[in-house]
C-alpha positions in Angstrom: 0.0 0.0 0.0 1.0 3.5 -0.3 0.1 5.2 2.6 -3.1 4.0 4.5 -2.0 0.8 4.0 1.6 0.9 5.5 0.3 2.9 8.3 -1.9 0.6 9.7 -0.7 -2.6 8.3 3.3 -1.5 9.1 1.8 0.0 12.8 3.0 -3.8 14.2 3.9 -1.1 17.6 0.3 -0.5 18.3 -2.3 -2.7 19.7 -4.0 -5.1 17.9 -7.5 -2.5 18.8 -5.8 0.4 17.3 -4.8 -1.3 14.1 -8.3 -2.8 13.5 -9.3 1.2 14.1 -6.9 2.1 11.5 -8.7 -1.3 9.2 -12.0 0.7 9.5 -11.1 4.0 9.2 -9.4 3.2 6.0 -12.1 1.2 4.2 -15.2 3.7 5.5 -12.8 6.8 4.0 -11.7 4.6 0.6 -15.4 4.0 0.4 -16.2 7.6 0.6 -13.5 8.0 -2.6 -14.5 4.9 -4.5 -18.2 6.3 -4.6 -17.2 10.0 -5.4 -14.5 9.3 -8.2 -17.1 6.4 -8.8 -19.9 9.1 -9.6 -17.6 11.0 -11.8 -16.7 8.1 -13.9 -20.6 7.1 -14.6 -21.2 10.8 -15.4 -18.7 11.1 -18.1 -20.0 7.8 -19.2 -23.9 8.5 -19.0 -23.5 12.4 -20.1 -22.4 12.8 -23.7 -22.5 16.6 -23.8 -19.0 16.2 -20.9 -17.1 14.3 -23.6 -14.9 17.3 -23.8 -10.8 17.7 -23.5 -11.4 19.9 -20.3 -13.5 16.9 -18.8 -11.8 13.8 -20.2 -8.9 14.7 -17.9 -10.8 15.1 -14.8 -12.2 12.2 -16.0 -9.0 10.0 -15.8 -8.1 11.5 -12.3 -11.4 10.3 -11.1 -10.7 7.0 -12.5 -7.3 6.4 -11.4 -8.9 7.5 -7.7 -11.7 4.7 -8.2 -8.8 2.0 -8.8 -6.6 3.1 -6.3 -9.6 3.1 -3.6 -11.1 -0.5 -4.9 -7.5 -1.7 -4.5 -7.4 0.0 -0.9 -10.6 -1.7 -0.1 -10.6 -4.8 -1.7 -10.0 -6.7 1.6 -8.1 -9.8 2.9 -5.2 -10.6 -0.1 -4.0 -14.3 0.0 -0.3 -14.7 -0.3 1.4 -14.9 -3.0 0.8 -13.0 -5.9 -2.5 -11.4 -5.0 -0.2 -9.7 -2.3 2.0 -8.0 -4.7 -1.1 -7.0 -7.1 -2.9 -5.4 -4.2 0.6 -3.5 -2.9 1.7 -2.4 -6.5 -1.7 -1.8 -7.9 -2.3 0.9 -5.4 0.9 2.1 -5.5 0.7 2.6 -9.3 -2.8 4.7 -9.2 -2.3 6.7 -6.3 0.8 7.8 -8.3 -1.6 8.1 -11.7 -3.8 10.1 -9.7 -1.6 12.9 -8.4 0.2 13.3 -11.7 -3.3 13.7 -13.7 -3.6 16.7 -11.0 -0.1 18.2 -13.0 -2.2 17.6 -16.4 -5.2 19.2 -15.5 -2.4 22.0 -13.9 -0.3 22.1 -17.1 -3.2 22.1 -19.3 -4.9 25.9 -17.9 -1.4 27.0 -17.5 -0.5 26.7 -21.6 -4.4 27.7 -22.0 -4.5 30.3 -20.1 -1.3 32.1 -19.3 0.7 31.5 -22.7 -2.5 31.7 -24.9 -1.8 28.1 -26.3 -4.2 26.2 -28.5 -3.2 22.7 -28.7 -3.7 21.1 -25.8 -5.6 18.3 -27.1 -2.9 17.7 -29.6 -0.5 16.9 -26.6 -3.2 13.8 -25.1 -0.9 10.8 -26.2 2.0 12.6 -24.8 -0.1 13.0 -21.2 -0.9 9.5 -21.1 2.6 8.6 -21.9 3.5 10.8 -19.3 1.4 9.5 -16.5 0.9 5.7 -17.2 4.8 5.7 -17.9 6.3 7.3 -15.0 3.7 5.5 -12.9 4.9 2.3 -13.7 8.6 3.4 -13.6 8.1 4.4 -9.7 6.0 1.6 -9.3 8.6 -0.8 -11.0 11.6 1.0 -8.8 9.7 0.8 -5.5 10.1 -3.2 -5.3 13.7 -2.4 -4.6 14.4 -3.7 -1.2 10.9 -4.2 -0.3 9.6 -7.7 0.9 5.6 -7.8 0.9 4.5 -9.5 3.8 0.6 -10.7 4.3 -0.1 -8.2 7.5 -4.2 -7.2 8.5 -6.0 -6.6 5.9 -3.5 -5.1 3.7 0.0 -6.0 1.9 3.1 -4.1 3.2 5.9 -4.2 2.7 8.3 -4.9 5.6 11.6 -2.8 4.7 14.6 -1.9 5.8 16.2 1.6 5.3 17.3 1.5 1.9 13.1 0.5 1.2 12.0 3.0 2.9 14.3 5.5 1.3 13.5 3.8 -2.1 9.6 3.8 -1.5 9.9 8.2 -0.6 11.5 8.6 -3.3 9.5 6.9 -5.9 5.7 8.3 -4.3 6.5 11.2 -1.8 9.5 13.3 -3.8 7.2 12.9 -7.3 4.1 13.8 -5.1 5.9 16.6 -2.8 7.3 18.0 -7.0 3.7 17.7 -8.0 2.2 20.1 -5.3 4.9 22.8 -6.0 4.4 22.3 -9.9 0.7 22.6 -9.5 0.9 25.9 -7.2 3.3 27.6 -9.1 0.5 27.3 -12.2 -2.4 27.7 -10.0 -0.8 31.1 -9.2 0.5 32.1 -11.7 -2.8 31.4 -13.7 -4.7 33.5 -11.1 -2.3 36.0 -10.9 -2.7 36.4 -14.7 -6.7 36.6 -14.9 -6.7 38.5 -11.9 -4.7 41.1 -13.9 -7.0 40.6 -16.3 -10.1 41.6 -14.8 -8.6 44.8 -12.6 -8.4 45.6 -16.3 -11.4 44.9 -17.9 -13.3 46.6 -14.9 -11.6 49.9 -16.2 -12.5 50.1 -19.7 -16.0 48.4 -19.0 -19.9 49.1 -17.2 -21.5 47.1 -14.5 -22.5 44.2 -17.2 -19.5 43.2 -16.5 -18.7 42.7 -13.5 -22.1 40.6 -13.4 -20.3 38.7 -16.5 -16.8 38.2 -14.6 -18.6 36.4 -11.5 -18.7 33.0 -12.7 -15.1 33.7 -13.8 -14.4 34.6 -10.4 -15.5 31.8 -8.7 -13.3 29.6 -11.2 -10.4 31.4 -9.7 -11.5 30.8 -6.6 -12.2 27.0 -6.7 -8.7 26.5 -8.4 -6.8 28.1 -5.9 -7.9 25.2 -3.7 -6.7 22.1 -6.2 -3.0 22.3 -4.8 -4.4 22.0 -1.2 -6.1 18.8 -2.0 -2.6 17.0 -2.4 -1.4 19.2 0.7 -4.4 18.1 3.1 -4.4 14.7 1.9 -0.5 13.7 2.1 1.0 16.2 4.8 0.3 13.9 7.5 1.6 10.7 5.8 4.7 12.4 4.8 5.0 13.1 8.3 4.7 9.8 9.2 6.9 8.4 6.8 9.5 10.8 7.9 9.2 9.8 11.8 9.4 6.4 10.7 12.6 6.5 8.9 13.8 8.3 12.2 12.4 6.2 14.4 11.3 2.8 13.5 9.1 0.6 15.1 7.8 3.4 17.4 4.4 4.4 15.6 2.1 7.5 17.1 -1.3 6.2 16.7 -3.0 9.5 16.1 -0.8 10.0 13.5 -1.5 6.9 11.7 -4.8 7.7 12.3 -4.7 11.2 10.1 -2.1 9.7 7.5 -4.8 6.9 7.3 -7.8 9.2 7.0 -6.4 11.8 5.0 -5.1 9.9 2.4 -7.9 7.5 1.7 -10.0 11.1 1.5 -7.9 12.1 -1.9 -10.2 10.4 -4.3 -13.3 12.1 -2.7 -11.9 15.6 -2.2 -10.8 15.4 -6.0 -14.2 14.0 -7.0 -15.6 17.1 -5.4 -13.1 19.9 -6.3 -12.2 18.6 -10.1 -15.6 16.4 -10.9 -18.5 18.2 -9.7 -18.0 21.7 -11.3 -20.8 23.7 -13.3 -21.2 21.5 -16.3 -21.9 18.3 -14.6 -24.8 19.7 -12.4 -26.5 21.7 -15.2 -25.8 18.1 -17.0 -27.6 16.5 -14.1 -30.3 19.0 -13.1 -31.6 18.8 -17.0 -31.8 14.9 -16.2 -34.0 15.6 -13.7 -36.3 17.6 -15.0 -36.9 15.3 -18.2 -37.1 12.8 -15.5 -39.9 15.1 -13.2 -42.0 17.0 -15.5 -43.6 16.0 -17.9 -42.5 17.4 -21.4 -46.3 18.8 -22.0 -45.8 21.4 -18.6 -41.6 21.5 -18.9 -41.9 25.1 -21.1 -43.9 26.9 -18.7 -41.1 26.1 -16.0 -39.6 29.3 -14.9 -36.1 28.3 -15.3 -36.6 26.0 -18.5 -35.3 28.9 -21.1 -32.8 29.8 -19.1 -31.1 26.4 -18.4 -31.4 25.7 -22.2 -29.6 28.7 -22.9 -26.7 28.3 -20.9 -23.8 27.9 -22.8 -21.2 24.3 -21.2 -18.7 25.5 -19.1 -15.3 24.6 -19.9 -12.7 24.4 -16.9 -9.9 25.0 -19.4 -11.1 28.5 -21.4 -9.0 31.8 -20.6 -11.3 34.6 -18.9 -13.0 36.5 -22.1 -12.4 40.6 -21.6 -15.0 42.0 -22.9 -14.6 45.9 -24.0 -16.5 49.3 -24.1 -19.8 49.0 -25.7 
């Protein structure tokens, strides 16, 4: 396992109670994930109209979240070689997952701050990107690692140079990945920011009314690089303390490296997945679904949701000048 896993199942310091709490704690918060990332997944599927480059990428994050929670889930592995498959599975999703994030991060950054076009030319050479260097790490991880059948999970039982070998192929990549993605996040806001102080000098008040959803874009993607942040802080801490001092586990910090990092697949599935398009998407679902299609153009909000133009989470702001 990558993190929940190694803290409980490597926690052979604690009490056989606190590792069953750690058992629980991991599969209700991987449950939580493998529903959310779940949802995303069946609403790319289900909804033709998010079958767009912005979305497709959001929709491989959510699915490489869904396989690393089923894999963190899945339960009691035999020995063998169903212990290596759930061990290395994980570990080669959870990787997927926070690399997708540098996509997603890569792809506004060219969009938006240097006015690039051809993102969707570059797909093969993301996938490359991510599925490759996720089984590279994966592939170097095995180096001085011995999995051992321990709980409910696969750990693996290492010495120093595994431990050193299993930071540097998931927590350096991950800890380069959060400083990648905020230095784009910011620099993107910085840019539209810039951007609107602009536009709000040359224009009227339809504007600013224009700019809001804009705004709260900005707003919701200065929070993607704290996702990685909130989810892994604790477990690099706990890695860390290990390496220092092994065999001597702090329970409430297994407990948050544990919780946290389970949580990833949900907080993504929230943050990334469930933006403006896919409840418009869902909302006109229902109401094809409620009212009948005799009564549906006398709703009050009928024109108005039909006339709403598909958000795309990857379009620079639009500055709009004097009329």
């Amino acid at each position: 396992m990558v993190s929940a896993g190694q803290a409980a199942g490597g926690s052979l310091s604690l009490s056989l109670h606190d590792r069953e709490i750690l058992t629980s704690v991991n599969a209700v918060a991987s449950s939580f994930s493998l529903l959310g990332s779940g949802f995303i997944v069946l609403c790319y599927v289900l909804f033709r109209e998010l079958r767009k480059f912005s979305f497709k990428l959001v929709f491989y994050l959510a699915l490489s979240d869904m396989l690393c929670s089923f894999f963190n889930i899945i339960g009691d592995p035999s020995k063998g070689f169903f212990c290596y498959a759930q061990g290395y599975t994980t570990h080669f999703f959870c990787v997927a997952s926070f690399l997708w994030t540098t996509v997603i991060a890569f792809t506004l950054h060219r969009t938006v701050v240097r006015h690039k076009t051809d993102v969707e030319d570059l797909e093969a050479m993301f996938h490359l990107y991510v599925w490759g260097t996720s089984v590279v790490m994966t592939i170097i991880r095995s180096i001085g690692n011995d999995h051992r059948h321990v709980g409910a999970w696969c750990w693996s039982q290492t010495g120093r140079t595994g431990k050193a070998v299993h930071f540097i192929t998931f927590y350096a990549p991950l800890w380069g990945a959060i400083l990648y993605n905020g230095f784009s996040y910011f620099q993107v806001i910085r840019m539209l920011n810039n951007a609107t102080r602009m536009a709000v000098g040359m224009s009227d008040r339809a504007y600013h009314s224009d700019a809001r959803p804009d705004m709260k874009a900005l707003n919701r993607w200065g929070y993607y690089p704290l996702i990685l942040i909130g989810s892994w802080t604790f477990g690099t801490i706990n890695r860390i303390h290990d390496f220092i001092e092994p065999g001597h586990e702090i329970f409430w910090l297994s407990l948050l490296d544990v919780g946290t990092a389970a949580l990833m697949g949900l907080f993504n599935s929230i943050a990334y997945g469930l933006n403006s398009s896919v409840r418009r998407a869902i909302r006109e679902r229902l109401d094809l679904v409620m009212w009948p299609e005799t009564i549906r153009p006398w709703l009050p909000n009928s024109s108005r949701i039909r006339n709403q133009q598909q958000e795309s989470e990857l379009v620079s702001l639009k500055i709009q000048g004097p009329h």
